[in-house]
Backbone as JSON, one array per atom type, in Angstrom:
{
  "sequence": "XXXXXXXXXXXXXXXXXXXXXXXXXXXXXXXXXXXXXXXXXXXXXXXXXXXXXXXXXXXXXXXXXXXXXXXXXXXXXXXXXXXXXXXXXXXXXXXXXXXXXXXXXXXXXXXXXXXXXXXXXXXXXXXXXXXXXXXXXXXXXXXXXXXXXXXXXXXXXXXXXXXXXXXXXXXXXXXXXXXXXXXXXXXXXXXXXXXXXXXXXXXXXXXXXXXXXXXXXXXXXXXXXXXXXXXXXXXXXXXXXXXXXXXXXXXXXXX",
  "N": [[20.55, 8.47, -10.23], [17.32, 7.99, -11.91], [16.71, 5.41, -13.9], [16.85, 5.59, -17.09], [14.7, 3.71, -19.4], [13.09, 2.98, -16.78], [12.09, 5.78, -16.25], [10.45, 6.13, -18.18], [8.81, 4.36, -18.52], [7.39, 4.59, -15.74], [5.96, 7.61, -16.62], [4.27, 6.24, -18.93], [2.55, 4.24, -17.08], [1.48, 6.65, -15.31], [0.33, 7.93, -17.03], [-1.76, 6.01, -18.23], [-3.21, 5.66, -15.87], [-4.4, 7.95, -16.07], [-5.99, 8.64, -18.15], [-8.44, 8.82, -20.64], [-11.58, 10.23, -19.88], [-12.86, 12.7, -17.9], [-13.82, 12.28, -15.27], [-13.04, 9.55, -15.21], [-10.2, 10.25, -14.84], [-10.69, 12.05, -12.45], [-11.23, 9.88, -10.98], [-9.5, 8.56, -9.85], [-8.88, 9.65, -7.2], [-11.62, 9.82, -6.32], [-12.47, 6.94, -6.11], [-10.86, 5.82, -3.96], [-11.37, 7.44, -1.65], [-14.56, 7.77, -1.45], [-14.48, 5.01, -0.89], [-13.44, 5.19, 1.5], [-15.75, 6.65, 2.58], [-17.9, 4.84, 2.38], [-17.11, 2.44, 4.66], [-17.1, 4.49, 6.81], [-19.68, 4.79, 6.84], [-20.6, 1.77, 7.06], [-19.77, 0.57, 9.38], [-19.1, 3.22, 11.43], [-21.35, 4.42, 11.56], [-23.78, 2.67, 11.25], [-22.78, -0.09, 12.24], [-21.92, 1.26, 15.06], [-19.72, 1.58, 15.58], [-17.44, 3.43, 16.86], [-15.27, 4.31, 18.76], [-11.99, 5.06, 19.1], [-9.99, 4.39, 20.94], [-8.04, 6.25, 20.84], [-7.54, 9.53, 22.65], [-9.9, 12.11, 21.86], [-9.76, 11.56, 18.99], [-11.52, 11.41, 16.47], [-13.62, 8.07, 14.77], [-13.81, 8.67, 11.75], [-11.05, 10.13, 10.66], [-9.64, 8.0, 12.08], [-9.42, 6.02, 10.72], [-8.91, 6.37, 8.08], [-6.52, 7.07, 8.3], [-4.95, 4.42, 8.83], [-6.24, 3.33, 6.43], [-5.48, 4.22, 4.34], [-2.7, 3.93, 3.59], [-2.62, 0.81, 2.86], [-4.52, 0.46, 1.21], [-2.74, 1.44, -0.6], [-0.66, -0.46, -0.96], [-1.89, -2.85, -1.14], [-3.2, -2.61, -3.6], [-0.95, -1.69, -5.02], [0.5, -4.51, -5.18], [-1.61, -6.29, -5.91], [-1.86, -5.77, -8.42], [0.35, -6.24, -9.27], [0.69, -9.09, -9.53], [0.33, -10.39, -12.39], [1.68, -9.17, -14.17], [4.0, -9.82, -15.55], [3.28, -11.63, -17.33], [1.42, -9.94, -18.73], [2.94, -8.36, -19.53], [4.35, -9.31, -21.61], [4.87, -9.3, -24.3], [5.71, -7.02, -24.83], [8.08, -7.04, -23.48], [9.59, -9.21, -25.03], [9.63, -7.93, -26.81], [11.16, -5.71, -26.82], [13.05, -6.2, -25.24], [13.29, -5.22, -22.34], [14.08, -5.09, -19.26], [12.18, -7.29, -17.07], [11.58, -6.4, -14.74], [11.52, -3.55, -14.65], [8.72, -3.17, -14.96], [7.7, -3.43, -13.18], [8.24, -1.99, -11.1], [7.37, 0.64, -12.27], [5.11, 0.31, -12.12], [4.39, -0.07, -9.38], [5.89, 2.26, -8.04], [3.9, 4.28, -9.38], [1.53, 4.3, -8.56], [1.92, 4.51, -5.57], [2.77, 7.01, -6.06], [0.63, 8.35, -6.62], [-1.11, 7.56, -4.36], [-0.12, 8.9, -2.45], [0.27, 11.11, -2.89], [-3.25, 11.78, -3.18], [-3.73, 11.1, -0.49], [-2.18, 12.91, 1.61], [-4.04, 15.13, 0.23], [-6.58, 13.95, 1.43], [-6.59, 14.57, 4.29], [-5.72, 16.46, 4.78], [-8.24, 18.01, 3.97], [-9.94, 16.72, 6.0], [-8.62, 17.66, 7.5], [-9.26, 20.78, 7.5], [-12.04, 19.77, 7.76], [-12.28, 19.72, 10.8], [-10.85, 17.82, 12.33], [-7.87, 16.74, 14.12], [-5.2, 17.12, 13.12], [-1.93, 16.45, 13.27], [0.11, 18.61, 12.01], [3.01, 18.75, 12.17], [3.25, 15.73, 11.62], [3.0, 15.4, 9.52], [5.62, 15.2, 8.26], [6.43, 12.72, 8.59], [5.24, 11.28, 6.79], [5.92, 10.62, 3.9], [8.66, 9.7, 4.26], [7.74, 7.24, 6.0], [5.92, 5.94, 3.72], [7.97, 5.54, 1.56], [9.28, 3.68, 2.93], [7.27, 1.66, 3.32], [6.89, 1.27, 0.69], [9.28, 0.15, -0.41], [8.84, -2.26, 1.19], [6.62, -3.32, -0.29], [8.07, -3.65, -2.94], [9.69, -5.8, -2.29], [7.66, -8.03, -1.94], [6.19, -7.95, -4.01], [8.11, -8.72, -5.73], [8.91, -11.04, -5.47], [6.05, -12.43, -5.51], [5.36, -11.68, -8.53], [6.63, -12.97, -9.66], [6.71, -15.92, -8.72], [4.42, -16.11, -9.9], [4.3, -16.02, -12.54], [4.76, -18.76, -13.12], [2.93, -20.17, -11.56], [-0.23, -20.36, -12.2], [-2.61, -19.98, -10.69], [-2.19, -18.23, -8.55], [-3.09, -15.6, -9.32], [-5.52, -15.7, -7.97], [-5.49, -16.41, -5.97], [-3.98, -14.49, -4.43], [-5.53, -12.08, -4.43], [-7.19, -13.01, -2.49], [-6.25, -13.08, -0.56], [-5.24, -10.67, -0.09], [-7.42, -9.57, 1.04], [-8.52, -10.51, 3.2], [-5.77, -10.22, 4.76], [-6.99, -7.53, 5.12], [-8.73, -7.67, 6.94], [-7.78, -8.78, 9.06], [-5.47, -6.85, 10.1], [-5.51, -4.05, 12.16], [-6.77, -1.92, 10.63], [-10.02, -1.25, 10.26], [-10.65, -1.22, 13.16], [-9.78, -0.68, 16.18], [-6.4, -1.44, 17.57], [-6.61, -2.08, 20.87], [-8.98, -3.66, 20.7], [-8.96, -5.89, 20.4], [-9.57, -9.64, 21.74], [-7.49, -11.1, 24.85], [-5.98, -13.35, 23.81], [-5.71, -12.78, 21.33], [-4.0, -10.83, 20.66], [-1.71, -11.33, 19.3], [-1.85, -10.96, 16.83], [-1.55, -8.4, 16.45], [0.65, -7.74, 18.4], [2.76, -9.32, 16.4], [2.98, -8.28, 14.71], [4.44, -6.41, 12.48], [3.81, -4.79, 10.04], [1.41, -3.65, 11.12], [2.33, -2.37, 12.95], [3.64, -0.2, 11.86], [1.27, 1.44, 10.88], [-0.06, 1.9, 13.34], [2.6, 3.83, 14.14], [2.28, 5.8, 12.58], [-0.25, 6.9, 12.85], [-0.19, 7.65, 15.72], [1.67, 9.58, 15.17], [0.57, 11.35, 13.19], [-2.09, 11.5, 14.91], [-1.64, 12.57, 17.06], [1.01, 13.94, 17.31], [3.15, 12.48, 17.96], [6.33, 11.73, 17.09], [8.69, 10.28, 17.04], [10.16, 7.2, 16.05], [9.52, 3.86, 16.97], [10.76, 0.6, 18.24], [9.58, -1.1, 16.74], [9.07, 0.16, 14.21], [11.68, 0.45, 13.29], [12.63, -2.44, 13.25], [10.32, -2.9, 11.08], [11.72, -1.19, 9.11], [14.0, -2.65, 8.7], [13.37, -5.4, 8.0], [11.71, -4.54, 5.55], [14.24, -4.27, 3.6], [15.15, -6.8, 4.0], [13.42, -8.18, 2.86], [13.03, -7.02, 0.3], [15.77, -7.09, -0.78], [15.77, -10.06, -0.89], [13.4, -10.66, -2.51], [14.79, -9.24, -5.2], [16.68, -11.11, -5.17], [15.48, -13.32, -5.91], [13.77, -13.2, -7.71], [15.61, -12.18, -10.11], [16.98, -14.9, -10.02], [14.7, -16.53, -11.61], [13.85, -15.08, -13.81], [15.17, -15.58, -15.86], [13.34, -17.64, -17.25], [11.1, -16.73, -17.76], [10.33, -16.03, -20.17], [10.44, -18.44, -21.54], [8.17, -19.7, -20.49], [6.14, -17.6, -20.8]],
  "CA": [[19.68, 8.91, -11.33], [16.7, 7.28, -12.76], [17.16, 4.72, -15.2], [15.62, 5.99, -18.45], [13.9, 3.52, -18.99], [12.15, 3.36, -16.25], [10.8, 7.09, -16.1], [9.49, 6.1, -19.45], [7.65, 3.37, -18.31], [6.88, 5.25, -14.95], [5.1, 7.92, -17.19], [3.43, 5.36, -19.22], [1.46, 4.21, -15.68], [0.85, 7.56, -14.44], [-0.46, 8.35, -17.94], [-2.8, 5.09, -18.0], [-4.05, 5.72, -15.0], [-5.46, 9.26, -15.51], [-6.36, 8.65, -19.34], [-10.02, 8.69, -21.02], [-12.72, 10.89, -19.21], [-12.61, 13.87, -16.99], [-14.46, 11.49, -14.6], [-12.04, 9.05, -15.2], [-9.15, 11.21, -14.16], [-10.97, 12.22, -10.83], [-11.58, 8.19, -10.46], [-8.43, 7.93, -8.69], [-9.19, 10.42, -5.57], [-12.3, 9.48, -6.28], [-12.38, 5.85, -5.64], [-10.98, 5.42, -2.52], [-12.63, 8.77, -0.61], [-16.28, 6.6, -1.4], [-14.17, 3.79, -0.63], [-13.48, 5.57, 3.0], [-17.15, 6.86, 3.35], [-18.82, 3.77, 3.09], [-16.98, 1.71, 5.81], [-17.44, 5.35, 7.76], [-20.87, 4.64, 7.53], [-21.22, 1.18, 7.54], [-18.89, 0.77, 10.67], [-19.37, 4.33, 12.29], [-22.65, 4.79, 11.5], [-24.46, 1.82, 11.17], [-22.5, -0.48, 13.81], [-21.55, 2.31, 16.19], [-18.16, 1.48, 15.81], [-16.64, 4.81, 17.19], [-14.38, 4.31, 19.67], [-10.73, 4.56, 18.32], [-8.74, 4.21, 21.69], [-7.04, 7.53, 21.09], [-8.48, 10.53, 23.05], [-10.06, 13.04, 21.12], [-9.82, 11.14, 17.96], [-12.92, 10.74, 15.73], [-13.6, 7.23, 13.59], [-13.14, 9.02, 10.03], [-9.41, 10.16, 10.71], [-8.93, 6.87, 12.26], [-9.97, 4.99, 9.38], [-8.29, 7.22, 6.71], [-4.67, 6.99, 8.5], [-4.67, 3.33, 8.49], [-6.92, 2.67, 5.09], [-5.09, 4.93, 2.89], [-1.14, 2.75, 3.52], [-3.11, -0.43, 3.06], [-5.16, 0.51, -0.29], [-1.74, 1.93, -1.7], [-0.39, -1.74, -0.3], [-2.46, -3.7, -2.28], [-3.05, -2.0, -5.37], [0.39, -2.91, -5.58], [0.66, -6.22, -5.05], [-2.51, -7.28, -6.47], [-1.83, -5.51, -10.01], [2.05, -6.86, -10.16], [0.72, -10.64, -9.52], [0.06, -11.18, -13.23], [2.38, -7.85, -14.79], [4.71, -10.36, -16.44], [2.42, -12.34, -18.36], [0.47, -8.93, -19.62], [3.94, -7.44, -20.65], [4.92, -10.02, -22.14], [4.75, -8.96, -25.98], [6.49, -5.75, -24.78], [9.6, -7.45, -23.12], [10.11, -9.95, -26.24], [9.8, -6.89, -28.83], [12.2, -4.25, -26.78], [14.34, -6.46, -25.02], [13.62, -4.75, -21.74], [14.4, -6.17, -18.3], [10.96, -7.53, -17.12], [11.21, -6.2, -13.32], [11.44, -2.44, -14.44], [7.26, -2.96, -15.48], [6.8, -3.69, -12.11], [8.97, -0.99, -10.5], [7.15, 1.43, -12.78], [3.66, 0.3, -11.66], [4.22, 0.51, -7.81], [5.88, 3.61, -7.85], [3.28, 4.93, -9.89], [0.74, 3.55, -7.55], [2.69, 5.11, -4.19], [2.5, 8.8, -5.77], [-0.76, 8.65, -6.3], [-1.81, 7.24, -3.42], [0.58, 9.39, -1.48], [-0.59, 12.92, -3.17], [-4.25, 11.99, -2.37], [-3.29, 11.25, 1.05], [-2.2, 14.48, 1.48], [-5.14, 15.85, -0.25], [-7.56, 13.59, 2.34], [-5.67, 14.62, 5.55], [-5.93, 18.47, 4.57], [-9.5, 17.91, 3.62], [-10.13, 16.4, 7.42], [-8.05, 19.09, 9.06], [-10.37, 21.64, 7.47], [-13.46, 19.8, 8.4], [-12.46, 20.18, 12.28], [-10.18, 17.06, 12.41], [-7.09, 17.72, 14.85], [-4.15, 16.09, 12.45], [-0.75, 17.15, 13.34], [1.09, 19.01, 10.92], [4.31, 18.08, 12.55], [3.12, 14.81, 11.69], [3.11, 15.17, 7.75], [6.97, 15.1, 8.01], [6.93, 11.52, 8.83], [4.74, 10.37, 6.0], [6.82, 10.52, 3.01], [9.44, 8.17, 4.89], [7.07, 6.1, 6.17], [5.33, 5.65, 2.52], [8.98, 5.05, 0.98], [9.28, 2.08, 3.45], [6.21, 0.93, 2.76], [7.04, 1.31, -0.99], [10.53, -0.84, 0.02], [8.06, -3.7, 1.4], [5.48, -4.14, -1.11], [8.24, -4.08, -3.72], [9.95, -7.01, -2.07], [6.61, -8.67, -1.71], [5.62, -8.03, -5.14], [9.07, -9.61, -6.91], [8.6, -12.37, -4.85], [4.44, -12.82, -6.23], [4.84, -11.48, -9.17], [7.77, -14.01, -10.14], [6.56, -17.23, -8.67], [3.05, -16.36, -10.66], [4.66, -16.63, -14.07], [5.03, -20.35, -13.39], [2.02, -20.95, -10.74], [-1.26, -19.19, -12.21], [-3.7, -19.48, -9.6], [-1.85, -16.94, -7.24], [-3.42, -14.59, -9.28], [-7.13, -15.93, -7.48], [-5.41, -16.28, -4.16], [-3.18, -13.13, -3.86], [-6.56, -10.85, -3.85], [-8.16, -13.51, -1.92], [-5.22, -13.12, 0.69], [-5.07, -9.67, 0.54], [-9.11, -9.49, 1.37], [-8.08, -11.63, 4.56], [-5.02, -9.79, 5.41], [-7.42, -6.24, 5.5], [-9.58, -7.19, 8.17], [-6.97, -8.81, 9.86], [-5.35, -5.86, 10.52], [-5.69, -2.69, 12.89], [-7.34, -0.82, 10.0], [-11.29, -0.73, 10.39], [-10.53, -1.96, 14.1], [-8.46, -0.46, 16.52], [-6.38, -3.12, 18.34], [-7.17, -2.19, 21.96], [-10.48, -4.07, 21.13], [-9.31, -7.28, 20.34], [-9.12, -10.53, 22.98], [-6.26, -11.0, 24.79], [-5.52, -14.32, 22.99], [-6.08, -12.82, 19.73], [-3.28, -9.92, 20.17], [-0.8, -12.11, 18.7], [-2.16, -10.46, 15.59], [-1.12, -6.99, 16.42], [2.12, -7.53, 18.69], [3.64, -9.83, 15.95], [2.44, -8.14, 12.74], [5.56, -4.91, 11.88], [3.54, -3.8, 9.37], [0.34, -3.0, 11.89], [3.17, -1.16, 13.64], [3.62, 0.97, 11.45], [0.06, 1.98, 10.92], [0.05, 2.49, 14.4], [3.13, 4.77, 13.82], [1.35, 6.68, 11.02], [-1.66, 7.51, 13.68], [0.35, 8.53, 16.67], [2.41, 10.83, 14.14], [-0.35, 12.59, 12.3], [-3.0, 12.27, 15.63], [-0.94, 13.35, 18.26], [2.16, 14.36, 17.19], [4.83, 11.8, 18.25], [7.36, 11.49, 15.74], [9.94, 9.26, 17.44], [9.72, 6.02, 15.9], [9.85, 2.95, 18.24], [11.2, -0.71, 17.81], [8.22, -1.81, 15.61], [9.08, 0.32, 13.12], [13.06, 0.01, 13.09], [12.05, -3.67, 12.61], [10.14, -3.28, 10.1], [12.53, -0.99, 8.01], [15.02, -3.76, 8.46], [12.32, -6.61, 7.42], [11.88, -4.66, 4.55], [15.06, -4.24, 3.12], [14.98, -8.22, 3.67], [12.38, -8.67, 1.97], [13.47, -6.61, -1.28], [17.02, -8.19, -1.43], [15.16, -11.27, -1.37], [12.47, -10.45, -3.51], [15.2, -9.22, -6.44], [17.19, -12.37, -6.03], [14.43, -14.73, -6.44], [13.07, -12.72, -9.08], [16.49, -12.49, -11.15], [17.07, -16.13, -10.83], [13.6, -17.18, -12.13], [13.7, -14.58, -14.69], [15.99, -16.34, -17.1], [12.77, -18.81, -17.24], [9.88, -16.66, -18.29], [10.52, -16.2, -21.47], [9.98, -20.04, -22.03], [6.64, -19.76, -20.05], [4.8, -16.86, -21.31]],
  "C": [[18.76, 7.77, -11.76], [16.88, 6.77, -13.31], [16.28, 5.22, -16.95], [14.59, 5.57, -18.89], [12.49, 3.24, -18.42], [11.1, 4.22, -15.84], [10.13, 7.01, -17.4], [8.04, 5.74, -19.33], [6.82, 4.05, -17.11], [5.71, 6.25, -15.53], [4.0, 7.17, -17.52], [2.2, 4.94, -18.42], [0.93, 5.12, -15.62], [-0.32, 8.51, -16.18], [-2.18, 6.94, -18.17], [-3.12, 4.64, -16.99], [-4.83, 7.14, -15.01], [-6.06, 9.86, -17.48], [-7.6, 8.69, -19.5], [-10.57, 9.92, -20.42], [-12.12, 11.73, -18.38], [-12.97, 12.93, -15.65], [-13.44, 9.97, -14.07], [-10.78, 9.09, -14.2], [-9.39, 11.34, -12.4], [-11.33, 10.99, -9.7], [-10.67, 8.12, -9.31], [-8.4, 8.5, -7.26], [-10.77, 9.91, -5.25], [-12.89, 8.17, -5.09], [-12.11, 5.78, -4.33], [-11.39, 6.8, -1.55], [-13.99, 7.93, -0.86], [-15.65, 5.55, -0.91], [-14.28, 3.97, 1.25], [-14.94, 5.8, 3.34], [-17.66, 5.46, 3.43], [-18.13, 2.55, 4.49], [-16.72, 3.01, 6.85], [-19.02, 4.97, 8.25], [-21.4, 2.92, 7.82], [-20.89, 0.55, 8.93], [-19.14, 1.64, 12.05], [-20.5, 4.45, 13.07], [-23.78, 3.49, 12.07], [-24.14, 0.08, 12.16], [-21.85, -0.26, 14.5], [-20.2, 1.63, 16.45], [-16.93, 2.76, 16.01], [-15.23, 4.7, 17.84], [-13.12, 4.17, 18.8], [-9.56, 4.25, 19.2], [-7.76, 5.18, 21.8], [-7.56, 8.98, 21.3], [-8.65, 11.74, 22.35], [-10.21, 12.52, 19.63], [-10.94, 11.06, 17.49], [-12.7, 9.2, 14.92], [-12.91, 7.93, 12.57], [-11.6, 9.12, 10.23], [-9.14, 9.21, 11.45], [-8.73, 5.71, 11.57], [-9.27, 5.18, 7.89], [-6.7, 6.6, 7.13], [-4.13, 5.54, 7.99], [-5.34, 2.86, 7.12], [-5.88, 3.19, 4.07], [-3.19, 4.53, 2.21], [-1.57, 1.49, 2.87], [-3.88, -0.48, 1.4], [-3.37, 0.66, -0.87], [-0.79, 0.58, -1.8], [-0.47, -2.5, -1.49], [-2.87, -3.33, -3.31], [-2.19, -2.41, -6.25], [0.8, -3.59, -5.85], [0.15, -6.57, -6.09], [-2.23, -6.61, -7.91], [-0.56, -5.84, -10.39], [1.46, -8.01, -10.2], [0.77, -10.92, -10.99], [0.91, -10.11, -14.54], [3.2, -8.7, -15.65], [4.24, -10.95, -18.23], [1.82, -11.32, -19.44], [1.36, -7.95, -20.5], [4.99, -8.34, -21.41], [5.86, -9.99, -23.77], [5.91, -8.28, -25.48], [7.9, -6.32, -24.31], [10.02, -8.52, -23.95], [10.29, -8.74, -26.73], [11.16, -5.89, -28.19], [13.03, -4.94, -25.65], [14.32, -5.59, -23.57], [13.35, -5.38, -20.3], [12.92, -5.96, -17.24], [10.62, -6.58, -15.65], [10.89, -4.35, -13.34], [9.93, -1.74, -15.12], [7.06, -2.72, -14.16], [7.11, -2.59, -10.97], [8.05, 0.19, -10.87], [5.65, 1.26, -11.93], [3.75, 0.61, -10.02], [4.79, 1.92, -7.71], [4.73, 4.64, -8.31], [1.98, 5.21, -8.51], [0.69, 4.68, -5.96], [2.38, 6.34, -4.91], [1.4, 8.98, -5.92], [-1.8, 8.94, -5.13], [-1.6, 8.34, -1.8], [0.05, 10.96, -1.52], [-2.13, 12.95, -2.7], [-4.37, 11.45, -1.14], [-2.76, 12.05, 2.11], [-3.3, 15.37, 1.45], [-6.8, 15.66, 0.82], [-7.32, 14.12, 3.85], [-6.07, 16.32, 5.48], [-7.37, 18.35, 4.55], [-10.53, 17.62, 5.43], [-9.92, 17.54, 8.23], [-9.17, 20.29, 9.34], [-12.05, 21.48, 7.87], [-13.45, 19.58, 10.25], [-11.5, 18.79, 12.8], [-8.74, 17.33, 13.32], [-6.05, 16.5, 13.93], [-3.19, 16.96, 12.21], [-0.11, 17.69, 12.46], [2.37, 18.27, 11.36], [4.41, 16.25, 11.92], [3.38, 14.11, 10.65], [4.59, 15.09, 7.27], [7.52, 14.14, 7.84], [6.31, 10.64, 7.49], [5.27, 9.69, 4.97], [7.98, 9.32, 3.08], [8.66, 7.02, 4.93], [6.7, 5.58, 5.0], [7.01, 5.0, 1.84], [9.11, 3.6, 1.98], [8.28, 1.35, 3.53], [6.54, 0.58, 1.38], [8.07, 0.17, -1.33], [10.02, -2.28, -0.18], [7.09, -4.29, 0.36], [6.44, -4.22, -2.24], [8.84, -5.57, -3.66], [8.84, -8.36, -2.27], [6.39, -9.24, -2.88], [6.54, -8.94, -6.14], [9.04, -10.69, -6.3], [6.56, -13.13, -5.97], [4.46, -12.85, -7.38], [5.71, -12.93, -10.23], [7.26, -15.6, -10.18], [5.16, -17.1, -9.52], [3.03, -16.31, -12.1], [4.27, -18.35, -14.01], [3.51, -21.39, -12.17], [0.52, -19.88, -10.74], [-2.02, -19.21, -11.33], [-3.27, -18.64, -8.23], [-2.7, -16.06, -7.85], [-5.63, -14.59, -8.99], [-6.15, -15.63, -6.65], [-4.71, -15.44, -3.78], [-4.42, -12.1, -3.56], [-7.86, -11.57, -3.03], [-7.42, -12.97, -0.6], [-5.55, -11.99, 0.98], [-6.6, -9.42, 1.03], [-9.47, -9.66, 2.69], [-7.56, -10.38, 5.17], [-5.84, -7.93, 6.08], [-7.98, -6.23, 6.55], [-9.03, -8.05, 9.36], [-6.16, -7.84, 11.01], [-6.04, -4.54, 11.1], [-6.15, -1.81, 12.03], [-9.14, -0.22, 10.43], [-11.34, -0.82, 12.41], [-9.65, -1.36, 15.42], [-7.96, -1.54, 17.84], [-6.28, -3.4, 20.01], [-8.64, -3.33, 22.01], [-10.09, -5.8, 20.88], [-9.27, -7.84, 21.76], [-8.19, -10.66, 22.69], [-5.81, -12.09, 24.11], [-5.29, -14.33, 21.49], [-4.98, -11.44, 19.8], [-1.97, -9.56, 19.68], [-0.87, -11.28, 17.37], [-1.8, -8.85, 15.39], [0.41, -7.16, 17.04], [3.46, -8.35, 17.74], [3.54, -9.24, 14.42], [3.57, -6.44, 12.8], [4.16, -4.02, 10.9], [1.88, -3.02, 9.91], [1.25, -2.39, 12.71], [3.32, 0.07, 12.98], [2.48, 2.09, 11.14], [0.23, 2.73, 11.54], [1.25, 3.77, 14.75], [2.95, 5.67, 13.11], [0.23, 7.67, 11.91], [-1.21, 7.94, 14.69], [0.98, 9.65, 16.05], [1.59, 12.11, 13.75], [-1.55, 12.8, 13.82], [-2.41, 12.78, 16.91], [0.1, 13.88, 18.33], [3.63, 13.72, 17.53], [5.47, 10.84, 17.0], [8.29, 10.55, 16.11], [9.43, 7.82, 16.78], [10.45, 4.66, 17.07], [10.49, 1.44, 17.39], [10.51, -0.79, 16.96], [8.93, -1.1, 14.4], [10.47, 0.84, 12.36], [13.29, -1.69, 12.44], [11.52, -3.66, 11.41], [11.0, -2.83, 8.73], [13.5, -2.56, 7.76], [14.22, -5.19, 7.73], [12.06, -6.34, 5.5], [12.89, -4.17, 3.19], [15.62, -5.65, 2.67], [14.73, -8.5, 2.6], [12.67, -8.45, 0.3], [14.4, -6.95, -1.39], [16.36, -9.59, -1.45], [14.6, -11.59, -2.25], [13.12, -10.52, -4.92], [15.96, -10.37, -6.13], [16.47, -13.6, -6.73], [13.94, -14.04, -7.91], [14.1, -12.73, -10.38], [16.7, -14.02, -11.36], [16.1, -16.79, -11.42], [13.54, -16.39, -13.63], [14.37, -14.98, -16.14], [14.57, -17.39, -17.64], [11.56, -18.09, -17.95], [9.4, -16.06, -19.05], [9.73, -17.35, -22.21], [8.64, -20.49, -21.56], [6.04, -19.21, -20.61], [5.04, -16.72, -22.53]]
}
């Protein structure tokens, strides 16, 4: 069961994110659909970047599968780096344990991102897009282990950036890096072979790549890559909450 709580605070998010304006509200599907057209066109369109390596595939649904894990990614991240400091007041006055702000914000984050990901995918199919149904079975999982990894990530960032402020410059400098690093605008048949270090050692461009065989062709089996990465990020989040509980006794006396 839920912790109480946390579906409080969970609300709280999903309410100040779809607060103010009608306009507002539709910001959040909004935003990243313009966010997808323009690197459709300035990519697609504008440097004939078509090719996706998977037959029959168009750009747009190759761009969506992998953009729309990767926004919900860093959204994450980059809005826990500094979550302590901004709830600060609130965890002096109610006494409540600092990590279940940050729990509240990524989950919030993930259904959002996850319902209009859904909503973009249907939207494709109907404009002539061939995206497996069978395929939409796998997402949900996949998104929860994504959800796994960025929380590990995040109690790790958001922890050491109580006590070391300029992560919160270089975490959305990183993640800025880490986007066009990755198999997202790119697909990684095109790199050189010296440079595909960057795809055969990176889990979480596996899973992409598990995300896009799933939904564009239909194979559901998941392979090593992304047995690995569950296990990486189960790491990662027992890691994440121990570092984060033992620092947490401390930032109190900081912020």
């Amino acid at each position: 069961m839920i912790n109480a709580t946390l579906k409080q605070l969970l609300f709280s998010e999903l309410q100040e994110n779809f607060k103010e304006t009608i306009l507002a509200r539709f910001w959040i599907i909004l935003e990243p659909v313009l966010f997808t057209l323009v690197y459709v066109f300035v990519f697609a369109i504008i440097l004939g970047a078509r090719e996706t390596g998977i037959e029959g595939v168009n750009y747009p649904e190759f761009l969506v599968i992998g953009l729309w894990p990767w926004l919900t990614i860093s959204r994450s991240i980059g809005g826990s780096v500094n979550l302590v400091k901004q709830k600060a007041n609130l965890i002096k006055k109610l006494n409540i344990k600092s990590e279940l702000f940050l729990y509240a914000r990524t989950i919030a984050q993930f259904l959002i991102y996850s319902l209009t990901f859904f909503i973009v995918l249907l939207v494709l199919n109907l404009m002539g897009a061939n995206i497996h149904m069978a395929g939409l079975l796998i997402v949900l999982p996949v998104f929860f282990l994504l959800w796994v990894f960025t929380n590990g990530a995040a109690l790790i960032i958001s922890s050491l950036a109580v006590f070391i402020d300029d992560l919160k410059i270089i975490i959305p400098l990183f993640l800025t890096l880490a986007f066009f690093l990755m198999p997202i605008i790119w697909p990684p048949h095109r790199l050189p072979e010296n440079l595909h270090f960057l795809v055969d050692y990176n889990l979480l461009a596996g899973m992409l790549e598990y995300l896009r065989q799933a939904l564009l062709l239909g194979e559901l089996m998941p392979g090593k890559a992304v047995l690995l990465f569950a296990a990486l990020s189960i790491l990662l989040f027992v890691l994440g909450a121990a570092l984060y509980k033992r620092l947490s006794r401390y930032f109190l006396d900081v912020v």
